[in-house]
C-alpha positions as CSV (number, residue, x, y, z in Angstrom):
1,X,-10.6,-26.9,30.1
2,X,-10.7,-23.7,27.6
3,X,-8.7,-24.0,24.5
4,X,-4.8,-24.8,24.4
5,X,-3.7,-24.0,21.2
6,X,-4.4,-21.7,18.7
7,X,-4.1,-22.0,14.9
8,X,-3.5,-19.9,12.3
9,X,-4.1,-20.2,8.2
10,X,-3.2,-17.6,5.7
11,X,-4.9,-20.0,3.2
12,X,-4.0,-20.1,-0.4
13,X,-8.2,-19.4,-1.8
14,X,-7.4,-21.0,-5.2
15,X,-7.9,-25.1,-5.8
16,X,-6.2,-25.8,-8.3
17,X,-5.6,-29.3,-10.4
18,X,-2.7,-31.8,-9.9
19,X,-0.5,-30.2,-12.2
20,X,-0.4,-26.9,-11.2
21,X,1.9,-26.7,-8.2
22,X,-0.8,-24.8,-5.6
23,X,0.5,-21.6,-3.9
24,X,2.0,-21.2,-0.4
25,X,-0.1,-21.5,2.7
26,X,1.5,-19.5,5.9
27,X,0.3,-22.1,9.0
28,X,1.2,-20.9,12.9
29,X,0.4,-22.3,15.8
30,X,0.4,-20.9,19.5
31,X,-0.4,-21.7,23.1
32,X,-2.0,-19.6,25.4
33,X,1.1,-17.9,26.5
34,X,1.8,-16.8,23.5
35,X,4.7,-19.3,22.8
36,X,5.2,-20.3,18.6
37,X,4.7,-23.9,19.1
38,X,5.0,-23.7,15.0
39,X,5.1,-21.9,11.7
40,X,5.6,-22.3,8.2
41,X,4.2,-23.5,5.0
42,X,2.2,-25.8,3.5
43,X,1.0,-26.6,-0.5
44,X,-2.2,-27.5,-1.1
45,X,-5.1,-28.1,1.5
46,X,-4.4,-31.7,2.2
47,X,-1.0,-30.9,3.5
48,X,-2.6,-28.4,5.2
49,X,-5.2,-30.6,6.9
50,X,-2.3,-33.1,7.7
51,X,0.0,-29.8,9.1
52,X,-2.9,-28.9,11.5
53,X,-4.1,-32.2,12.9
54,X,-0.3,-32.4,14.0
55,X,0.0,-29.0,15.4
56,X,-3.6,-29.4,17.4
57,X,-3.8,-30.2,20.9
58,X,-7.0,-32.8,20.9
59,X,-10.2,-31.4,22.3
60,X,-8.9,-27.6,23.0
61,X,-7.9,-26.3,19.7
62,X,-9.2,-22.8,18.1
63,X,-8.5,-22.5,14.6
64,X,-8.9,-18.6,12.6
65,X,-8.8,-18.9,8.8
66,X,-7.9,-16.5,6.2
67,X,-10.6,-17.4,3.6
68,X,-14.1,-17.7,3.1
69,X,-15.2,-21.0,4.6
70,X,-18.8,-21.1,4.1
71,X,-19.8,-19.5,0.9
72,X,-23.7,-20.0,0.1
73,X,-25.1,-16.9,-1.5
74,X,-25.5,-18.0,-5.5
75,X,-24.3,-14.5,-6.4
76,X,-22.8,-11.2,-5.4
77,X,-21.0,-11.1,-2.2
78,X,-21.3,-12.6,1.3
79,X,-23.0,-10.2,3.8
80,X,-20.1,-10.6,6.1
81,X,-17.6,-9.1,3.5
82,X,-20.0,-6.1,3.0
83,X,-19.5,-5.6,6.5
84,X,-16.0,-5.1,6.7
85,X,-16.3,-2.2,4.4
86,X,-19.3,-0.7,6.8
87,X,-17.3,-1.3,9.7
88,X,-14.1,-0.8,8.3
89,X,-14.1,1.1,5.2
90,X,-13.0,4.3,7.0
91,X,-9.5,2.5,8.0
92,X,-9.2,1.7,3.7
93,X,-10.3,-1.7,4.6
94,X,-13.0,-3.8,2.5
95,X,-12.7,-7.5,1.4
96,X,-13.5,-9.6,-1.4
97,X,-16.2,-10.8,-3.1
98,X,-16.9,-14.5,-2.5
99,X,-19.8,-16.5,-4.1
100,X,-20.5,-19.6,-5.5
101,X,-19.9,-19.3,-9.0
102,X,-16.2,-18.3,-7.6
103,X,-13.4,-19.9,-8.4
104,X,-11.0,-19.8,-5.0
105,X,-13.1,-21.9,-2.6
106,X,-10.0,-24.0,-1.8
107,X,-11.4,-22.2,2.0
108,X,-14.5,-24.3,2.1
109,X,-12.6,-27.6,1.2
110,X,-10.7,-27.1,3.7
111,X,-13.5,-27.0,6.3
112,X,-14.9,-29.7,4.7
113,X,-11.8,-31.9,5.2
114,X,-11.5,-30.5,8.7
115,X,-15.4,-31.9,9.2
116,X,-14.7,-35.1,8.4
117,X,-11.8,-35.1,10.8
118,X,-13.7,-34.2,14.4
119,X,-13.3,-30.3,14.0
120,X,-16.1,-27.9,14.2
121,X,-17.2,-25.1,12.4
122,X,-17.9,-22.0,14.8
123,X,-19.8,-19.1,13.4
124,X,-20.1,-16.7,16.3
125,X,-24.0,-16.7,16.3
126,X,-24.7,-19.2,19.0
127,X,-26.5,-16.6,21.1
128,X,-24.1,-14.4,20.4
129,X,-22.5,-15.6,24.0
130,X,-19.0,-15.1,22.4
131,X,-16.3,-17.9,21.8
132,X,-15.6,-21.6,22.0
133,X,-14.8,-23.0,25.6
134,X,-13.3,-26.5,23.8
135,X,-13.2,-29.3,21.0
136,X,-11.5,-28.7,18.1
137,X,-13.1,-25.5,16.3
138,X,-12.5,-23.4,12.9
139,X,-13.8,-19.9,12.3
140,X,-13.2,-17.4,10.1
141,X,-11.2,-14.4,10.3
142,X,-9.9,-11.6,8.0
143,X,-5.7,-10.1,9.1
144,X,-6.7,-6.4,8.4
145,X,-9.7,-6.1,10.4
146,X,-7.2,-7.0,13.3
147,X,-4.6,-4.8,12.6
148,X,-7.1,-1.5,12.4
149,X,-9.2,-3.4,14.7
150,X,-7.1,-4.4,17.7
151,X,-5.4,-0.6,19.2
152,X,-2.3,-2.8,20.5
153,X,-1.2,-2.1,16.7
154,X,-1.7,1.7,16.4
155,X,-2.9,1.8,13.1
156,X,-5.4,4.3,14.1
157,X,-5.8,5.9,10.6
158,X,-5.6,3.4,8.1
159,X,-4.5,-0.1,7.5
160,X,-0.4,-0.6,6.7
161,X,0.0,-1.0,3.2
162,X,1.8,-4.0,3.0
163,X,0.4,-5.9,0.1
164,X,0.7,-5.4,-3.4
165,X,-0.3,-2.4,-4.6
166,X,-3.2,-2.0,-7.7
167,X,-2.6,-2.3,-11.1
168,X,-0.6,0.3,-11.8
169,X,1.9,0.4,-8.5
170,X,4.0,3.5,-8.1
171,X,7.6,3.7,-8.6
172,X,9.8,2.1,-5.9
173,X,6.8,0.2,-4.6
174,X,8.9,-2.7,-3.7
175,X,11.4,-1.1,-1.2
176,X,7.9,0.9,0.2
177,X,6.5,-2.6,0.6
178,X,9.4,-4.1,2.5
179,X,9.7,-1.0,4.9
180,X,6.0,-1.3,5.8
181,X,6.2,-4.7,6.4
182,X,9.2,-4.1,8.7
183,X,7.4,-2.0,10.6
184,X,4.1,-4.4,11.1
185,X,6.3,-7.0,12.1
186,X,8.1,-4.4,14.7
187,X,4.4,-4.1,16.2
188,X,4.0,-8.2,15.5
189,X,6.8,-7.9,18.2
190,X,5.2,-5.5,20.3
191,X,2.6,-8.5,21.6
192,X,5.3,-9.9,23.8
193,X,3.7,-7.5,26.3
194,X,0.0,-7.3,25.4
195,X,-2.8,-9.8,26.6
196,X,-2.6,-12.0,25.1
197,X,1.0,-12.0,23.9
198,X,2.4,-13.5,21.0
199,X,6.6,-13.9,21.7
200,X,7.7,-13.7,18.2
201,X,11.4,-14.8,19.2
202,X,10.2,-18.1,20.7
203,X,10.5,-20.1,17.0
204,X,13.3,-20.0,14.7
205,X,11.2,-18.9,11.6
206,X,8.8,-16.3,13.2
207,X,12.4,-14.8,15.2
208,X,13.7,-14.6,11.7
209,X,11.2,-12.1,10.7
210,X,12.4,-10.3,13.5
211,X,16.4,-10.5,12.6
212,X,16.2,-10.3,8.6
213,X,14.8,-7.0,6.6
214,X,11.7,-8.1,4.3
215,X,12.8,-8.7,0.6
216,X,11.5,-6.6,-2.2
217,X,11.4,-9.4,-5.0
218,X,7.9,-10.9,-5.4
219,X,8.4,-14.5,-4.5
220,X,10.2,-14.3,-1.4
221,X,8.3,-11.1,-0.3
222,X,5.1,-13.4,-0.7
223,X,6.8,-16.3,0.8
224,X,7.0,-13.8,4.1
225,X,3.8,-12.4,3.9
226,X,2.1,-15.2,4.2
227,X,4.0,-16.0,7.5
228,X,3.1,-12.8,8.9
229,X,-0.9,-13.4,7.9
230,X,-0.5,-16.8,9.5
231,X,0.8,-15.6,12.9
232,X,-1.8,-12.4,12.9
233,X,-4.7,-15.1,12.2
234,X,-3.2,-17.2,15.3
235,X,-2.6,-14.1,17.3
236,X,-6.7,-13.7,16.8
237,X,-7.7,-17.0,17.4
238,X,-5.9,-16.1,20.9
239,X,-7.8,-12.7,21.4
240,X,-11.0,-13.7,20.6
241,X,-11.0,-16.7,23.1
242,X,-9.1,-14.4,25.5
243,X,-11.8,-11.1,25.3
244,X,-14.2,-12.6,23.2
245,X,-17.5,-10.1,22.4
246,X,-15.9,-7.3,24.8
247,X,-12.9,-6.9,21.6
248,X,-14.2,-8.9,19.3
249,X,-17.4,-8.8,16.8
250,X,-19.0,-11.0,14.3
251,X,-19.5,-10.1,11.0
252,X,-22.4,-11.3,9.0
253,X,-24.7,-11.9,12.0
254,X,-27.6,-11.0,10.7
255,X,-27.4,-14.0,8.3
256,X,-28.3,-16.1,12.0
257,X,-30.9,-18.0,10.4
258,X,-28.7,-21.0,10.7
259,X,-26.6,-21.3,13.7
260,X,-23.8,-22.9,13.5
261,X,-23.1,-22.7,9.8
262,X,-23.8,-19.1,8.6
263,X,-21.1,-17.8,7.0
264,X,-19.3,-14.7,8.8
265,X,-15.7,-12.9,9.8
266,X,-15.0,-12.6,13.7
267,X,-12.7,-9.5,14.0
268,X,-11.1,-7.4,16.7
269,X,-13.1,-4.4,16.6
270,X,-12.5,-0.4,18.2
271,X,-15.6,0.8,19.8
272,X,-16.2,3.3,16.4
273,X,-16.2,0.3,14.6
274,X,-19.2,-1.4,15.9
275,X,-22.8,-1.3,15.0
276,X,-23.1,-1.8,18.9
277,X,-21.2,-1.3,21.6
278,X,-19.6,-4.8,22.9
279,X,-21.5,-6.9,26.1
280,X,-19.3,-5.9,29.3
């Protein structure tokens, strides 16, 4: 049957109590032609849960996630984060620590409420033999290792620097921010012809990003952001059930000891940013 949606979280990490209003959550959803079936945001990871069992379609539905979902290493950093800077340190990309004296697990909630609600956790390691064919299945995935790690975006150098900057940010950083964000979602656009596509302009809210410059002021700059994440994570999902091991790898996969529940990152991948060179 092979999957006929695909789902995309840019999760707010923190879980925070009932009277602290929880951050925004970008949520996208896609079908295999690339049409937005639907996009937005979502507070909290029970509005999440309830977003996504209404944007699935049952029994073929492939899930990537912005945030750690299995975190069970007591201390230091999960072995699938070290690898994005191995891999990907030479494009200016590395990740966050996660462990389990962290704080911003609201990730591993979440696939504990998806659990309990018929979905799947997929890890990648099943005999390495590449992605889901069906069900209802969440993995992991990380938006920078596919923007250096999938060509169709020509960041060949280093990763767009369309976050916030560090703690001291340069002068003007805000309109820099907006105009690199302008230009990702130009090459967001782009995927209307690549395989698989994503057609931006076929949802009222991802066509906006398309029409309407990015804003420099924090809270509707982040408000965007997190829509763009949201439709890079779907735009994955849709890759790596499309190419699977061939332009995708798993990171973390030596941590295989446990099939099925090991925590890693599946990410696009260039062939210079492999340990080895994909199965044809």
């Amino acid at each position: 049957m092979g999957m006929q949606r695909f789902i995309g979280v840019d999760l707010a990490w923190a879980r925070t109590g009932t009277r602290i209003q929880p951050n925004e959550t970008g949520v996208a959803a896609i079908d295999g032609a690339g049409t937005v079936i639907d996009c937005g945001w979502t507070r909290g990871v029970e509005e999440t849960v309830t977003w996504i069992a209404k944007a699935a379609v049952d029994g073929s539905t492939l899930a990537f996630v912005d945030a750690p979902l299995v975190v069970d290493n007591p201390a230091g950093q999960r072995l699938c984060e070290r690898d994005v800077g191995r891999r990907y340190g030479r494009w200016k990309v590395s990740a966050n620590s996660t462990n389990q004296n962290s704080r911003h697990q609201a990730g591993v909630l979440l696939r504990e409420r998806l659990q309990e609600s018929g979905w799947n956790y997929h890890d990648g390691l099943d005999g390495l033999d590449g992605p889901p064919t069906g069900g209802l299945v969440m993995s992991e995935c990380y938006p920078y290792t596919t923007l250096v790690g999938a060509a169709e975006f020509g960041y060949d150098q280093e990763r767009p620097r369309y976050k916030r900057p560090g703690r001291r940010p340069p002068q003007g950083w805000r309109v820099a921010r907006a105009q690199v964000c302008d230009a990702l979602i130009v090459r967001l656009a782009g995927l209307a012809e690549a395989d698989p596509p994503l057609l931006m302009a076929s949802h009222p809210l991802s066509r906006q990003l398309m029409t309407e410059p990015s804003p420099e002021r924090d809270a509707p700059y982040k408000h965007r952001e997190d829509l763009v994440d949201a439709l890079l994570c779907a735009w994955t999902a849709a890759l790596w059930f499309r190419h699977g091991l061939v332009r995708c790898q798993v990171l973390g996969e030596a941590v295989a000891a446990r099939p099925g529940a090991a925590p890693t990152i599946i990410a696009p991948a260039r062939p210079e940013q492999r340990r080895t060179r994909p199965t044809e």
